[in-house]
Backbone of each chain as ProteinMPNN parsed JSONL, in Angstrom:
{"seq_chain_A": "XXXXXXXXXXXXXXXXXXXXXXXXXXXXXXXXXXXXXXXXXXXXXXXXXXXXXXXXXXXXXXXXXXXXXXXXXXXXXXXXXXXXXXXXXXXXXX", "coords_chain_A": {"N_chain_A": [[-17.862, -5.707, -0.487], [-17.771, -7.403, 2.26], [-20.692, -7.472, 4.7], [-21.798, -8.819, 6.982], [-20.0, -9.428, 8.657], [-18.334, -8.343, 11.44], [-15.739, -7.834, 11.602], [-12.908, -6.693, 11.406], [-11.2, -7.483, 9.492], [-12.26, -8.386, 7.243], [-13.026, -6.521, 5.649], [-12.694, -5.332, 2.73], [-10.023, -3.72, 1.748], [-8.661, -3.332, -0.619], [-9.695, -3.946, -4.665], [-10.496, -6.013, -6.748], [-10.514, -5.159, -9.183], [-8.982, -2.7, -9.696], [-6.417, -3.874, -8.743], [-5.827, -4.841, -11.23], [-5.999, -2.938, -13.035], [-3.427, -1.787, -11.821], [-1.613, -3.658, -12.814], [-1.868, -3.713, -15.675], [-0.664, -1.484, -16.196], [1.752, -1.742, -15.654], [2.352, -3.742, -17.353], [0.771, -4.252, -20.357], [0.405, -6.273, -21.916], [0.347, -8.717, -19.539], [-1.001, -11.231, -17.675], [-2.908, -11.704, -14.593], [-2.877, -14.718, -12.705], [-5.722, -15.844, -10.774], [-4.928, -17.289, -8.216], [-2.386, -16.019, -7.607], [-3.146, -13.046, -7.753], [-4.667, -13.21, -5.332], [-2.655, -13.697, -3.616], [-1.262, -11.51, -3.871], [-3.339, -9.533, -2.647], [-3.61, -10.605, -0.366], [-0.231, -9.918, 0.946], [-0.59, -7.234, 0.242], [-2.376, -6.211, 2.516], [-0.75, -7.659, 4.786], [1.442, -5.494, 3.983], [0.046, -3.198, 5.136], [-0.929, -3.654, 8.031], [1.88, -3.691, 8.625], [3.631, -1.412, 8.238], [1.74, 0.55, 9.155], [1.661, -0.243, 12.252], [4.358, 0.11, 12.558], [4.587, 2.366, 12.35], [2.957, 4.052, 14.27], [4.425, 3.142, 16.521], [6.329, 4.516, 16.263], [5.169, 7.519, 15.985], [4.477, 7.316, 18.941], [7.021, 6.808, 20.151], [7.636, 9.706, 20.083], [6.511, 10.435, 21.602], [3.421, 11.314, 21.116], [0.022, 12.072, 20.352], [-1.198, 11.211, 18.153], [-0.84, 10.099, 14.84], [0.739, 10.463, 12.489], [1.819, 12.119, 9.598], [4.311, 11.946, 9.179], [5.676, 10.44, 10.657], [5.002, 7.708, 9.503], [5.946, 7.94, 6.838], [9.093, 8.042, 7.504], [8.817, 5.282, 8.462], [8.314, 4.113, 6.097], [10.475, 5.073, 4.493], [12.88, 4.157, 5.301], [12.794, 1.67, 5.787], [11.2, 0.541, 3.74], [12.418, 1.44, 1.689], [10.404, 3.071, 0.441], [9.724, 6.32, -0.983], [6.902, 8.585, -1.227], [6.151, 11.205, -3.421], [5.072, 14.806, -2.565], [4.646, 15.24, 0.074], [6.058, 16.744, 1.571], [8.552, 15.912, 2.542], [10.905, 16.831, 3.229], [12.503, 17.525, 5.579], [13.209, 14.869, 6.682], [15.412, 14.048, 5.318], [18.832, 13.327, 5.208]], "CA_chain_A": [[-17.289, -6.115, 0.793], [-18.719, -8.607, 3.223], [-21.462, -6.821, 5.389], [-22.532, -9.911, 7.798], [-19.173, -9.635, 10.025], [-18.417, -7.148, 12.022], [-14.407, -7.642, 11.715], [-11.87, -5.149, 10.639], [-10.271, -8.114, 8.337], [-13.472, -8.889, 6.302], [-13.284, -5.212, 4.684], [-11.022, -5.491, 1.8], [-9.145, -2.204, 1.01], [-8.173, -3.393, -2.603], [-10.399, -4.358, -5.187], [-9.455, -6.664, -8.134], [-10.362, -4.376, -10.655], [-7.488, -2.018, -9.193], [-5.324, -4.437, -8.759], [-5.802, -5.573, -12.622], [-5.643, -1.586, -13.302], [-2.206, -1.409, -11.808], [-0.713, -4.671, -13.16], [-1.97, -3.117, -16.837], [0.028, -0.078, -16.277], [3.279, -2.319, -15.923], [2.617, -4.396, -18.504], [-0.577, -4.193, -20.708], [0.086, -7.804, -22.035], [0.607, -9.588, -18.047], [-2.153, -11.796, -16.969], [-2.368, -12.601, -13.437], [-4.045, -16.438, -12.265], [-6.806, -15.605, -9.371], [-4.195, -17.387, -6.788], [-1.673, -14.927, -7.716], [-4.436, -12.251, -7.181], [-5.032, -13.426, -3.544], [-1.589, -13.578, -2.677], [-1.543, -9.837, -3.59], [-4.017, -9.21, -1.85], [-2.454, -10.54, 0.938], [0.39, -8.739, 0.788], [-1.335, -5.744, 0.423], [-3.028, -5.802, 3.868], [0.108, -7.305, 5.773], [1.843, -3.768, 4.446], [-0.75, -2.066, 5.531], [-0.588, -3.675, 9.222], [3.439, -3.839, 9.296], [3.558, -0.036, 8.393], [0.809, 1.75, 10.509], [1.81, -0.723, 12.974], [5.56, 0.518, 13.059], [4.524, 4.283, 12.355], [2.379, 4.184, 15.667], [5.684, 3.016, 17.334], [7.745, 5.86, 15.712], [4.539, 8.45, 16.918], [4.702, 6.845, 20.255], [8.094, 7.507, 20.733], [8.42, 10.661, 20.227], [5.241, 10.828, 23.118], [2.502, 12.12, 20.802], [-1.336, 11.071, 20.654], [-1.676, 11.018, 17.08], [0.143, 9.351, 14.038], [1.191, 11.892, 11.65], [2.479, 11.463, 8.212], [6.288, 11.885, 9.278], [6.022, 8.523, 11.39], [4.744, 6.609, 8.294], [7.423, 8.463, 6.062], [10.598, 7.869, 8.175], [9.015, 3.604, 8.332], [8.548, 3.27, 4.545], [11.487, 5.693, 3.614], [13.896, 3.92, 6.403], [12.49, 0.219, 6.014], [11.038, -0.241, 2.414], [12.76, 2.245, 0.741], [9.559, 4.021, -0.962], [9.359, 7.379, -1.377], [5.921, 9.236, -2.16], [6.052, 12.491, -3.576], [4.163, 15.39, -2.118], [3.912, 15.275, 1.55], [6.835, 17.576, 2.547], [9.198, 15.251, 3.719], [12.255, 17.49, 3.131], [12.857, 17.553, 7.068], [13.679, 13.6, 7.288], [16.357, 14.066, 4.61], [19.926, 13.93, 6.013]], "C_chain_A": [[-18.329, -6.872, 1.618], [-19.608, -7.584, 4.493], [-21.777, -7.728, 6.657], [-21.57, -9.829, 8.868], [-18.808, -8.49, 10.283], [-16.503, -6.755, 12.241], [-13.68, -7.17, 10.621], [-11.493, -5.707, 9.174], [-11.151, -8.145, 7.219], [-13.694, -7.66, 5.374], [-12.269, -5.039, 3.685], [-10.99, -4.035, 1.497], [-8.955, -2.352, 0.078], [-9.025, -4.125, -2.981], [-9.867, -4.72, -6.279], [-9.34, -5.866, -9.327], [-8.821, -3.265, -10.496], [-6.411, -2.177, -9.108], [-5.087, -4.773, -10.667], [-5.299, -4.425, -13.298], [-4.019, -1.798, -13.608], [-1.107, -2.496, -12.365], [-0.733, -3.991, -14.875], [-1.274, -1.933, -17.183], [1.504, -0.393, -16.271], [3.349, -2.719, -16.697], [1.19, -4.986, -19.213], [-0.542, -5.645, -21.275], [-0.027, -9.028, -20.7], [-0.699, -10.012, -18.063], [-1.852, -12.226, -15.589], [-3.844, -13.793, -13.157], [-4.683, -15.668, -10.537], [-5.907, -15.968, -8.603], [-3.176, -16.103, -6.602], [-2.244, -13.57, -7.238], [-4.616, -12.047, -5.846], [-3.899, -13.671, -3.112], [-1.23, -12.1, -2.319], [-1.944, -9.374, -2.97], [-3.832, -9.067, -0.306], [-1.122, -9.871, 1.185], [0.143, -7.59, 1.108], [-2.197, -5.439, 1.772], [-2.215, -6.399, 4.683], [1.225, -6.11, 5.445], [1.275, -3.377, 4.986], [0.026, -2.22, 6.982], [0.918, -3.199, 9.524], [3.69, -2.046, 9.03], [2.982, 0.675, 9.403], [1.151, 0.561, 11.864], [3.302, -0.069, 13.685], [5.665, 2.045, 13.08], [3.966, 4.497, 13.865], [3.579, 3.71, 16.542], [6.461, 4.323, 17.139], [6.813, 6.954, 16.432], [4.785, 8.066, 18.775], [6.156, 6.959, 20.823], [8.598, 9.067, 20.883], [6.531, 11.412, 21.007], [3.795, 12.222, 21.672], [1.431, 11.271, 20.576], [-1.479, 11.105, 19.613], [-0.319, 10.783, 15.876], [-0.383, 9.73, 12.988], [1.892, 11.113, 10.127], [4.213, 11.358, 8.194], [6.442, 10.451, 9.674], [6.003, 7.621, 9.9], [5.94, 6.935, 7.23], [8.673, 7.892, 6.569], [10.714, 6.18, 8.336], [9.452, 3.381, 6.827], [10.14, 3.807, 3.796], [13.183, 4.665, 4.08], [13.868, 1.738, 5.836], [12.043, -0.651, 4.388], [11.027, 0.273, 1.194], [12.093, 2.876, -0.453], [9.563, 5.274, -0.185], [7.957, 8.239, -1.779], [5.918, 10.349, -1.688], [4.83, 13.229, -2.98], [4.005, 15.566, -0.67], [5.05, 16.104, 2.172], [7.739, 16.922, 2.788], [10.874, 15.634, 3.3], [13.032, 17.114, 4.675], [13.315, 15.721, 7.337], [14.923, 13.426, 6.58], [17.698, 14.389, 5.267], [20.705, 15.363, 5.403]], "O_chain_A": [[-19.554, -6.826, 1.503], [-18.847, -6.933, 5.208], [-22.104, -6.976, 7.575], [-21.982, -10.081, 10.001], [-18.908, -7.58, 9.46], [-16.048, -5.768, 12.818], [-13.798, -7.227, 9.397], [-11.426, -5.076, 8.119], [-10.635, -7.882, 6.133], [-14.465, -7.75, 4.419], [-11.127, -4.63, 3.897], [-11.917, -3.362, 1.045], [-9.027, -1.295, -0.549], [-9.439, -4.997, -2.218], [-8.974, -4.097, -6.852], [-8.462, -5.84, -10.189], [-7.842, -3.267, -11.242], [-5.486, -1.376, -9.237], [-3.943, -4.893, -11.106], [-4.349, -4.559, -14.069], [-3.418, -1.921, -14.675], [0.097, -2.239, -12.361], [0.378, -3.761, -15.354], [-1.285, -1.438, -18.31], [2.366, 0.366, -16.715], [4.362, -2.428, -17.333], [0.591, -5.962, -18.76], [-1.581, -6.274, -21.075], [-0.47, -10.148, -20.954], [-1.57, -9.23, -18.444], [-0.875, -12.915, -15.295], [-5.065, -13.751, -13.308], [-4.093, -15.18, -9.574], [-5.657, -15.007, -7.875], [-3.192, -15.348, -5.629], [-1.702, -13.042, -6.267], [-4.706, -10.958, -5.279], [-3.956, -13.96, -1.917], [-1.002, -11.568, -1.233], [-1.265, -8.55, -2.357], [-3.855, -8.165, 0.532], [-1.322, -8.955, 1.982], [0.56, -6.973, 2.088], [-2.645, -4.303, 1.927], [-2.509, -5.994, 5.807], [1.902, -5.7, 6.389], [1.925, -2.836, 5.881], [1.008, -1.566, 7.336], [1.182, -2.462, 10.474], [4.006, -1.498, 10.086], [3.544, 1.28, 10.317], [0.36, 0.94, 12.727], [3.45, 0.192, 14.879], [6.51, 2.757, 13.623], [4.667, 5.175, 14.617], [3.423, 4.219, 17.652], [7.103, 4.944, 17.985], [7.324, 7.462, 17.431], [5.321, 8.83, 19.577], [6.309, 7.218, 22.017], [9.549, 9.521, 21.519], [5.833, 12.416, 20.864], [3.582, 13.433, 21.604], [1.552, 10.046, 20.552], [-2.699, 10.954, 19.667], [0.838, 11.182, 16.01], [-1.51, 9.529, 12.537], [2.272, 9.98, 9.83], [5.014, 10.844, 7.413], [7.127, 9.564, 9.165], [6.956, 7.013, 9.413], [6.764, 6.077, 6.913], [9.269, 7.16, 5.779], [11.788, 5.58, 8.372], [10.434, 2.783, 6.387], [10.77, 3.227, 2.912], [14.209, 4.549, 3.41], [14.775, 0.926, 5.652], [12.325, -1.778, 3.982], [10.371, 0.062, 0.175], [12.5, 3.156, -1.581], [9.433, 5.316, 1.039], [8.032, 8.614, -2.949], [5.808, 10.764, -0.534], [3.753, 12.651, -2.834], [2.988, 16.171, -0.329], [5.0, 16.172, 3.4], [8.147, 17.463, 3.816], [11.79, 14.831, 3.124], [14.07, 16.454, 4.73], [13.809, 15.502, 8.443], [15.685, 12.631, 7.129], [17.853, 15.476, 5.824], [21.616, 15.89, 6.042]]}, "seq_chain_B": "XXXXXXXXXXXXXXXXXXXXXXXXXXXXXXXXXXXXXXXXXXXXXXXXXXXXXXXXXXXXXXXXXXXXX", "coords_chain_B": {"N_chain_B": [[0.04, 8.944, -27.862], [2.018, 10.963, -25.133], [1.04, 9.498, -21.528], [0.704, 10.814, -18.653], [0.841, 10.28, -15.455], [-0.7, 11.344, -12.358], [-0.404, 12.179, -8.889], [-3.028, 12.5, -7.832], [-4.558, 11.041, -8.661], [-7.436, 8.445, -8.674], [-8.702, 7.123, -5.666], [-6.444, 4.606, -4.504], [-6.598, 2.729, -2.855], [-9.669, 1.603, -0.86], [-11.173, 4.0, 0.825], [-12.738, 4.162, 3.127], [-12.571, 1.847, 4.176], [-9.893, 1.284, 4.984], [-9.139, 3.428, 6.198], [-10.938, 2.142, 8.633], [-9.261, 0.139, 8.779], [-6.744, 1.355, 9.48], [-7.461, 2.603, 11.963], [-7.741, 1.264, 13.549], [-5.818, -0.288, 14.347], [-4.291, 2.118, 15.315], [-5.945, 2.989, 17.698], [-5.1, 0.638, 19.355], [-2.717, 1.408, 20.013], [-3.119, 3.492, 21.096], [-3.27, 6.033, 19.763], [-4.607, 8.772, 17.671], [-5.688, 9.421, 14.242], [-3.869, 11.356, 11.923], [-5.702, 12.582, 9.239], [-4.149, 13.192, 6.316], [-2.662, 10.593, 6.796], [-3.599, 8.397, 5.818], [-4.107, 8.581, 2.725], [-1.525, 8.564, 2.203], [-0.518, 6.188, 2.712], [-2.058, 4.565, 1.155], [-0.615, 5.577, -1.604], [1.679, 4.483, -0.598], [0.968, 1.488, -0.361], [0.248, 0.8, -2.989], [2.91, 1.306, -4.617], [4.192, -0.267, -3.293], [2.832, -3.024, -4.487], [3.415, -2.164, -7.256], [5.971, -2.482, -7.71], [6.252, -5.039, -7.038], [4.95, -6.764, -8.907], [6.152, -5.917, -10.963], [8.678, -7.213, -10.952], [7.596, -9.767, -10.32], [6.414, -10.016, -13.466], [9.041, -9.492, -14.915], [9.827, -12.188, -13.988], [8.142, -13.77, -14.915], [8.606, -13.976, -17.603], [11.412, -14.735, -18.326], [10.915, -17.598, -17.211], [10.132, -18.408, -19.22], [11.273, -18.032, -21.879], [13.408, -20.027, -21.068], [11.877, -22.132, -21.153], [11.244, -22.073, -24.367], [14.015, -22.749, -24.804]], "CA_chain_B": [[0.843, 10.419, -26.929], [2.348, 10.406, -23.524], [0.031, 9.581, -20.569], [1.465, 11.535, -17.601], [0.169, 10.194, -14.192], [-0.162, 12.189, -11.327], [-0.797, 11.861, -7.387], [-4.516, 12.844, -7.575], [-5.526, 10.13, -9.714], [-8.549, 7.763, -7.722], [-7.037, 6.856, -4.449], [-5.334, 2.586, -4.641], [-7.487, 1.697, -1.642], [-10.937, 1.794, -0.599], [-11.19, 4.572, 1.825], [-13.629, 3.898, 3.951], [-12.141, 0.185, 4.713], [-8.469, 1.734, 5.044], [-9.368, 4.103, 6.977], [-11.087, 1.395, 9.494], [-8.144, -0.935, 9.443], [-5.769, 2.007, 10.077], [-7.893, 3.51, 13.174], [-8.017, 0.096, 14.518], [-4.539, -0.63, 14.389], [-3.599, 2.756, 15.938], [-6.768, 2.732, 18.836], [-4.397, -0.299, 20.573], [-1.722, 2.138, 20.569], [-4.157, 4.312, 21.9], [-2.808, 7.019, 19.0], [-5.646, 9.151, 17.28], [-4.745, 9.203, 13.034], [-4.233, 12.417, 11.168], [-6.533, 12.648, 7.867], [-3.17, 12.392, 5.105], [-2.201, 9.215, 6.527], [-4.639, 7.253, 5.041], [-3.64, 8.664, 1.649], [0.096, 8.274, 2.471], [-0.473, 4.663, 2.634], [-2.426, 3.871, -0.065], [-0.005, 5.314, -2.463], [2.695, 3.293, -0.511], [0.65, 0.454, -1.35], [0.595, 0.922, -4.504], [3.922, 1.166, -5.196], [4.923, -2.036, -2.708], [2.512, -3.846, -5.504], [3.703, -2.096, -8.229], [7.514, -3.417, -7.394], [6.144, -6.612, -7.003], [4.224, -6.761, -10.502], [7.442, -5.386, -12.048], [9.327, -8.074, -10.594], [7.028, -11.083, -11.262], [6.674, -9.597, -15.067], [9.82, -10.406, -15.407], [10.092, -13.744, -14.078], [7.295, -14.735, -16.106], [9.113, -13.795, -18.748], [12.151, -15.258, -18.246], [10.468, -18.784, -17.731], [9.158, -18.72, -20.775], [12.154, -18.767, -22.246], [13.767, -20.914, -20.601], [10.974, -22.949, -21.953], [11.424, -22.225, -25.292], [15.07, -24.062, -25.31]], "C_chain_B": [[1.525, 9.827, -25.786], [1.122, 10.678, -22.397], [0.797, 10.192, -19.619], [0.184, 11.252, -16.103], [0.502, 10.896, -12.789], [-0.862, 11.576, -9.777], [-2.456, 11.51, -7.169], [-5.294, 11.923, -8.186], [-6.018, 9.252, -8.585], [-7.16, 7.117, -6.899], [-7.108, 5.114, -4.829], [-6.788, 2.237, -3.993], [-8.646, 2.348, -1.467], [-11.076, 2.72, 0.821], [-11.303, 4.459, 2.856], [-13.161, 2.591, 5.045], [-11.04, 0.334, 5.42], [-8.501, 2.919, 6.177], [-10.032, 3.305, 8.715], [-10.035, 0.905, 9.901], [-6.888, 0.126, 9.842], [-6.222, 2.24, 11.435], [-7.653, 2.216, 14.051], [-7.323, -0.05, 15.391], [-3.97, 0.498, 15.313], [-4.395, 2.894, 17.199], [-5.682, 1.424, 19.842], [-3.097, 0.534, 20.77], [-2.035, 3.563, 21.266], [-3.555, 6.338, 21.047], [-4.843, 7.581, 18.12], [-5.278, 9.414, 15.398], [-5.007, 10.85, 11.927], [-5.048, 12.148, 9.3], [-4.85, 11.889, 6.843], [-2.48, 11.33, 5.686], [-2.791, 8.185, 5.767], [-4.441, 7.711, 2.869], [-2.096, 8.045, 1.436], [-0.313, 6.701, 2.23], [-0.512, 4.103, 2.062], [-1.835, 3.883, -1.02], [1.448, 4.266, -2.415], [2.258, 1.986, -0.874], [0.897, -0.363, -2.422], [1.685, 0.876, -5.14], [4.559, 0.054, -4.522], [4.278, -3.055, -3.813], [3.208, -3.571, -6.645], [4.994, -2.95, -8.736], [7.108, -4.501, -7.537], [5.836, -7.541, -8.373], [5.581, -6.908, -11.109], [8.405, -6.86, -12.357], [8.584, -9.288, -10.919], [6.571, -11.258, -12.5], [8.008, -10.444, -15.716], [10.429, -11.98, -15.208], [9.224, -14.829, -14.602], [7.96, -14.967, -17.46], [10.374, -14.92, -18.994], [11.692, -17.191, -17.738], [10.181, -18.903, -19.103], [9.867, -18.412, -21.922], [13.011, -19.51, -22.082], [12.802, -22.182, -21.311], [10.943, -23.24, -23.486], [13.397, -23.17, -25.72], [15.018, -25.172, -24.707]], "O_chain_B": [[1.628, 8.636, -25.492], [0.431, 11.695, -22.335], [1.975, 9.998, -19.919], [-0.886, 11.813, -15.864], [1.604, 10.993, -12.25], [-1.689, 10.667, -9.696], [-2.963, 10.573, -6.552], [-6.522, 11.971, -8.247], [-5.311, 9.158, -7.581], [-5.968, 6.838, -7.024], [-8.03, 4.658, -5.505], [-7.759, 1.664, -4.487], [-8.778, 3.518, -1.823], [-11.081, 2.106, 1.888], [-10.396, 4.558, 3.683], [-13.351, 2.455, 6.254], [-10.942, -0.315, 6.461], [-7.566, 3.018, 6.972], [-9.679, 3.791, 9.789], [-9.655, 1.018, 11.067], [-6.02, -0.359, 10.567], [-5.321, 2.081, 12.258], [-7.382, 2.316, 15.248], [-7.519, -0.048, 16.606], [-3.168, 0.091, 16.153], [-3.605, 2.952, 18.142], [-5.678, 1.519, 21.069], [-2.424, 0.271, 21.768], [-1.308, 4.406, 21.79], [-3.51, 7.422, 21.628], [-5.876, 6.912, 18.092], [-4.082, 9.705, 15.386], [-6.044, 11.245, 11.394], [-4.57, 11.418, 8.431], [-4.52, 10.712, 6.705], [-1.494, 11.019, 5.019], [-2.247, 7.242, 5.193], [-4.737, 6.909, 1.983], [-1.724, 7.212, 0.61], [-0.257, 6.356, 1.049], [0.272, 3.176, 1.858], [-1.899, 2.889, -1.743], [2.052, 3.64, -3.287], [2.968, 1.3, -1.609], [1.388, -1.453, -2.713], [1.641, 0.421, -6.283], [5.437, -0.574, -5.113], [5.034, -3.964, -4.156], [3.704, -4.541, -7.217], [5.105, -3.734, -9.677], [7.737, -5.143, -8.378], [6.314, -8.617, -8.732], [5.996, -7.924, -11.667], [8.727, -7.394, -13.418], [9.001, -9.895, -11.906], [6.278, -12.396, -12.868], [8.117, -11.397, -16.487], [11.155, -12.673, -15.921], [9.337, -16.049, -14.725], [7.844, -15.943, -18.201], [10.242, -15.851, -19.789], [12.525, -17.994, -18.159], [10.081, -19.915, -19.796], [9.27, -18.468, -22.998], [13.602, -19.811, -23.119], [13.324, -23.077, -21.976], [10.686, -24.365, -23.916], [13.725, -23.91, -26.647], [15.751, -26.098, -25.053]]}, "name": "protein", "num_of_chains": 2, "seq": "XXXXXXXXXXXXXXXXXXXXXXXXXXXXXXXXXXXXXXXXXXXXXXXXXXXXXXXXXXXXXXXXXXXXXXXXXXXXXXXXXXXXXXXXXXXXXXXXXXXXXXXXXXXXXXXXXXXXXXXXXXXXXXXXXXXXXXXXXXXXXXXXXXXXXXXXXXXXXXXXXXX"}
């Protein structure tokens, strides 16, 4: 990761090898082209923002100072229809 | 054999980084961020790429025959 700037964006959260990981786990013959790569990439950090961005709305409405794993649950389950196992989320279920 | 993948396997995202760009993001909403969000995320991540992979798999594919007639 880039050390010289002091901004949030310059810290990549995903690393290519990870990304190459998880493309190998769909399909061990796939190659992806470096642009392809960096569109991912992109991608992958406007989820990030558009999630914890709309979970801190969902905490904020219901007046609390911290943003909980239900907020983020009730965006992705409500908005981009994933699911991840493990966190309890029986209680958002109609 | 069968590989069987589970939750606990190395987290998607780089902690440390993910953990910055979440606090950031919730500091302007002036929210404070419980610890399992930053996991929560990463496996959502992961599976918003995975979908995506899945999906441009097969439209590689499907060029490429198209190509062949």
């Amino acid at each position: 990761s880039v050390q010289t700037s002091m901004g949030v964006q310059d810290t990549k959260v995903l690393d290519k090898r990870r990304l190459q990981e998880l493309v190998k786990e769909v399909d061990p013959m796939e190659q992806l082209d470096d642009d392809v790569e960096e569109v991912l990439m992109h991608i992958a950090d406007d989820f990030i923002e558009n999630v914890v961005s709309a979970a801190c709305k969902i905490a904020k409405h219901r007046k609390s100072n911290t943003l909980e794993v239900k907020d983020v649950q009730m965006h992705l389950e409500r908005n981009w229809n994933i699911y991840v196992p493990g966190y309890g989320s029986d209680e958002l279920r109609p | 054999g069968t590989h069987i993948r589970s939750c606990s396997d190395e987290a998607f995202l780089h902690h440390s980084a993910l953990q910055k760009r979440v606090s950031c993001i919730a500091r302007k909403h002036g929210l404070d961020v419980n610890n399992d969000v930053l996991n929560l995320v990463s496996h959502a991540t992961q599976e918003r790429l995975r979908d995506l992979v899945e999906k441009l798999a097969t439209i590689a594919e499907h060029r490429i025959e198209i190509y062949k007639m």
